[in-house]
N, C-alpha and C positions, 0 to 999 in steps of 0.2 A: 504493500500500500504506500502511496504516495502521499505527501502532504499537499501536493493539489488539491488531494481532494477535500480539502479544509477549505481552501479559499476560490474566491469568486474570482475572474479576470477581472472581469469588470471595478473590483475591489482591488486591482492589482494597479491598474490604469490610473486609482482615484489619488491625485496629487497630493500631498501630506499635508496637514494646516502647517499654517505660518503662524511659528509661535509667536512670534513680535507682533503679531494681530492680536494675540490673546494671551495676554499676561498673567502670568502664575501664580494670579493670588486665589485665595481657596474658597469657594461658594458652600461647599457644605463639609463636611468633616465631623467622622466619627473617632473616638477616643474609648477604647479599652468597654465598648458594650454589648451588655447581657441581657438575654432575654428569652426567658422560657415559661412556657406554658403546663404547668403543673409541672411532673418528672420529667418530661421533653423540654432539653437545652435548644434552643435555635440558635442563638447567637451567641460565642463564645468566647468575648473579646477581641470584638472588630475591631480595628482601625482600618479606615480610610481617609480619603482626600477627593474631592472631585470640585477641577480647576473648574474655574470661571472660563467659558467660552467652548469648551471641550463636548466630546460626545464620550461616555463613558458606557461601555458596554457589562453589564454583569452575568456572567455566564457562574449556570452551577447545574447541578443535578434538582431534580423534583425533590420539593420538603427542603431543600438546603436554605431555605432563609431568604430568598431572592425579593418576594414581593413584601414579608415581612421587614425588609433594608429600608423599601422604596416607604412604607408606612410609617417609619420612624423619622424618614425626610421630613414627612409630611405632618409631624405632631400630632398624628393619627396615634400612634402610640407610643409609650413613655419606656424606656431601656428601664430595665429591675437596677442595673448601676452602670456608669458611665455618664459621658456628653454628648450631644450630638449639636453642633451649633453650625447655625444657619448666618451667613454673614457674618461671620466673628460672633452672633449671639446665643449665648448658650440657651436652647428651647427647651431644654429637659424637664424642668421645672415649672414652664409658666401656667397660668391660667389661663382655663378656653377663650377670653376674650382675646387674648394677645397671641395664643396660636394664631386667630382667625387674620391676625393681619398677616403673620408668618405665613399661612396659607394663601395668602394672596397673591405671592411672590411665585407660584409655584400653579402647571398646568399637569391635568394630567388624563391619559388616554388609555382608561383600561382594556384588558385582551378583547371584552365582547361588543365597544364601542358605548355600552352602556346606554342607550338611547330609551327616551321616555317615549313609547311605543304609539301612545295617544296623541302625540303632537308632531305636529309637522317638522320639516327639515328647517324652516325658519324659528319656530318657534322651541325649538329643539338647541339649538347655535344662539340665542334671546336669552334664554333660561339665565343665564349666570350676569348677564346685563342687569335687567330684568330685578332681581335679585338680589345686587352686590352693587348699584352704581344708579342715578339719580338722573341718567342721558333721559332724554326724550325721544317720542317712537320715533324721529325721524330718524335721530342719531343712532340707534337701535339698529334700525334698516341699515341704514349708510354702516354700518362696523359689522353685522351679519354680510350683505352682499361682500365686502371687501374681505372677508376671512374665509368665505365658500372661495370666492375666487384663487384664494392662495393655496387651496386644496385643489384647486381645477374642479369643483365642481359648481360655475356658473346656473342660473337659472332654475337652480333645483328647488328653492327654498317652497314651494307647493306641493313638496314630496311626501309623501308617509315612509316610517322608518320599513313596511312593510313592504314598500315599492324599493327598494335598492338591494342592490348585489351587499357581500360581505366584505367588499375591500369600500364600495362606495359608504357604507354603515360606519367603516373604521375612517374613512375621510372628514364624515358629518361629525365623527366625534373628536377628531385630531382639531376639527375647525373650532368646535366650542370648545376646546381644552387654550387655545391661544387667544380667546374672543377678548380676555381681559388684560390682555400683553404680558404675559408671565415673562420674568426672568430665566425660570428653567421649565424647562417641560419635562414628566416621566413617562415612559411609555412603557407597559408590561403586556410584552410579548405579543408586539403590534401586529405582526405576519402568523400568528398561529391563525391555522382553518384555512387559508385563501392558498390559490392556486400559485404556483412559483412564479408566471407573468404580474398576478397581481400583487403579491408580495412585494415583486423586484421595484415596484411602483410607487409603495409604500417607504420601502427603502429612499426611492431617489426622492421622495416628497419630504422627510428626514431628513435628508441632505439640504436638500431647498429653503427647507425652513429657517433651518439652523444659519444657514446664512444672510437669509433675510430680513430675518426678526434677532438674528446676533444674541442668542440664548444660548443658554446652557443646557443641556440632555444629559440624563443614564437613561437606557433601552437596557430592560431586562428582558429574555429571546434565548433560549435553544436553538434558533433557526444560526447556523454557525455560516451559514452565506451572507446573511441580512446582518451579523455582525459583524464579519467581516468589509461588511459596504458601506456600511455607516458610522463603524467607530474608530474613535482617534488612539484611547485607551483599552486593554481589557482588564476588569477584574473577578477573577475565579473565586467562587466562595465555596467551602466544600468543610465539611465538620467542624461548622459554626466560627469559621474565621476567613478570612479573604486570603488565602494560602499562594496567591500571585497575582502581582497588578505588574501590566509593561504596557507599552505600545502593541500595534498591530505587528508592526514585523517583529517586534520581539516574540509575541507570541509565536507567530511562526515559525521561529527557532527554538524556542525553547526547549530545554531537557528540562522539565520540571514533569516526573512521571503523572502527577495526576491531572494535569492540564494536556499533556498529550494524549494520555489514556480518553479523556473528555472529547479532546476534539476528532480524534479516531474512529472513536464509540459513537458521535453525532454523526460524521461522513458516512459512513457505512449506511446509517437510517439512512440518510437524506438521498442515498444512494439506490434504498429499494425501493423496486416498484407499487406505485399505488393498486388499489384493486381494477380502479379502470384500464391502469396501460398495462396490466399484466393479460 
């Protein structure tokens, strides 16, 4: 087996950011945290780092703590001990009122799109306007069309979530996760379910965005193609600790047995055939 079959070409093509465009100071950062749920340890004194401007990919196994990281981002929930601080501010401790600003800073685009099923594709991408911000319907309008548009999905706003495909669903929800200009956006596991074309789509809208709106991302994904196409960093979490963080090519090289064994064990899936092409 090759290591080809870890990465994408197209991921190979994709020019490296320019760190002088994004300066190395630190947007979120965990410090020595634990967190488990009754006898089940999840997190077993993390530390991490995730720069300011980066895309930070988190790969691990299923149950390894992946979306439980992404919740502690979020003052979703509290580490049993450690820091987790957002902007140099340590979150660990505060009250719901002052998460809710910390939460403001912060988009997020879970694996099923999450969409309110009863509301249309405009009033679906509104919700968090609506809700969190004192605009008027015009201004409402005018900030819904211009964040469909940044999704490429113009003209849709009369949709039912009922009327779109599964990668169109993860768009409508990628567009309300940015409706209120987050500083970072998290995506967990943005490409499960969709076919590898529209995956690859999703990927390059990831890219787009990130440049656009000049945010900061961690993409948590198994999909070990879409990680490789969209991320600057990887970090591998695996028995409740992030057991390797480098770049992309470093990953590539790497001799670190359980991060090779990882991306092995993913190529091989990603390698067999579905039930339709078999």
């Amino acid at each position: 087996m090759t290591d080809s079959l870890v990465t994408d070409r197209r991921a190979e093509e994709r020019p490296a950011p320019d760190r002088r465009q994004h300066p190395r100071d630190v947007f979120v950062e965990f410090r020595d945290v634990h967190k488990a749920y009754g006898p089940k340890k999840v997190l077993q004194g993390v530390d991490l780092k995730v720069y300011r401007g980066e895309v930070l990919v988190i790969l691990g196994g299923s149950g390894t703590g992946k979306s439980v990281t992404l919740r502690h981002m979020l003052g979703l929930e509290a580490p049993d001990s450690g820091q987790v601080l957002v902007e140099d501010e340590d979150i660990t401790d505060l009250p719901e009122e002052e998460l809710y600003r910390v939460r403001m800073k912060f988009g997020m685009l879970f694996q099923s799109g999450a969409l309110f099923d009863s509301m249309t594709v405009f009033e679906n991408v509104a919700f968090p306007l609506r809700e969190h911000t004192d605009m008027t319907e015009e201004e409402v309008a005018r900030a819904v069309r211009e964040k469909l548009e940044l999704v490429s999905l113009p003209n849709t706003e009369h949709l039912m979530p009922v009327d779109l495909s599964g990668g169109m669903r993860k768009r409508v929800g990628l567009a309300r996760s940015i409706v209120l200009d987050p500083k970072m956006i998290l995506y967990d596991e943005p490409t499960t379910g969709l076919d590898p074309i529209t995956a690859q789509k999703i990927n390059e809208m990831i890219i787009d965005l990130q440049s656009k709106l000049n945010v900061t991302s961690v993409v948590v994904t198994h999909d070990i193609q879409s990680a490789f196409s969209v991320g600057d960093r990887i970090a591998f979490l695996d028995q409740g600790v992030f057991e390797w963080v480098g770049t992309m090519e470093e990953a590539r090289n790497s001799t670190h047995p359980g991060l090779r064994d990882f991306l092995k064990a993913s190529a091989v899936t990603a390698a067999q055939p579905t039930s339709a092409e078999s």
